[in-house]
C-alpha atoms as one frame of an Amber mdcrd trajectory, in Angstrom:
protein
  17.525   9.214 -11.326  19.133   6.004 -10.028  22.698   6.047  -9.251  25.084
   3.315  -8.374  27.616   3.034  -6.094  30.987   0.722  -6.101  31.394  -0.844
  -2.833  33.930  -2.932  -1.319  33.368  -5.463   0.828  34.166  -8.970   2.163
  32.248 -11.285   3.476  31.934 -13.170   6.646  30.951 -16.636   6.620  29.802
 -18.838  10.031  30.942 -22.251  10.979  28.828 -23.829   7.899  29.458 -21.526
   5.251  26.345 -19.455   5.329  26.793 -15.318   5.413  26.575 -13.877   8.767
  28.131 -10.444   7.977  29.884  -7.796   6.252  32.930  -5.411   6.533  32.910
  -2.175   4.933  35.180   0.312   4.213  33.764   3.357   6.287  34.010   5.984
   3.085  31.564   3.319   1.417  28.752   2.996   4.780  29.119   6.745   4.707
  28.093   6.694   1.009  25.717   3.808   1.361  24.062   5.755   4.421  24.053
   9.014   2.219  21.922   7.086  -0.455  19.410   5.863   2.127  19.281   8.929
   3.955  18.355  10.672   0.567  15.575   7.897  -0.042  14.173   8.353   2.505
  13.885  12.023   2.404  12.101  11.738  -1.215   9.903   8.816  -0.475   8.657
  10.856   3.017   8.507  14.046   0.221   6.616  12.130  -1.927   3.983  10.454
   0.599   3.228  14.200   1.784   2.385  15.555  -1.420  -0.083  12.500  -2.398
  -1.461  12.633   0.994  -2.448  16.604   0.807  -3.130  17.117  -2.587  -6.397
  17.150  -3.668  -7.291  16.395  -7.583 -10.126  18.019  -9.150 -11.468  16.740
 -13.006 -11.141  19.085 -15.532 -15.012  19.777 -15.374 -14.980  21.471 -11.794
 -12.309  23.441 -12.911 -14.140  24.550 -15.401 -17.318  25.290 -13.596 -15.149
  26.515 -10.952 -13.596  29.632 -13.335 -17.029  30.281 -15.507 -19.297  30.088
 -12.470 -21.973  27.263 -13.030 -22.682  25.083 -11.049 -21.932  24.703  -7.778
 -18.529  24.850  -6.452 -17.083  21.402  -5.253 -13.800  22.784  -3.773
């Protein structure tokens, strides 16, 4: 589930205009870091569980619990 957060901040503009930075308030980076830091945590989580699970089509299960055929696992 997505959540979003309400920040604060203000913008800090160069010599021409253009963005160069921002200031927070620290209770928002705190919050902001807490949402990345949770991210990440799932995404790394999620990677894992693609990366070591193996599927297997419903007919080598099949010959896998009566017995014929050769096992593939």
């Amino acid at each position: 589930m997505k959540q979003q957060i309400m920040i604060e901040l203000q913008v800090v503009r160069g010599d021409e205009g253009k963005p160069v930075g921002v200031f927070l308030k620290i209770k928002d980076f705190k919050r902001l870091l807490d949402q990345l830091e949770d991210f990440y945590d799932v995404t790394k989580a999620e990677r894992i569980i693609e990366s070591s699970t193996k599927m297997y089509s419903m007919e080598e299960v099949e010959r896998r619990i009566t017995g014929k055929g050769g096992y593939n696992f």
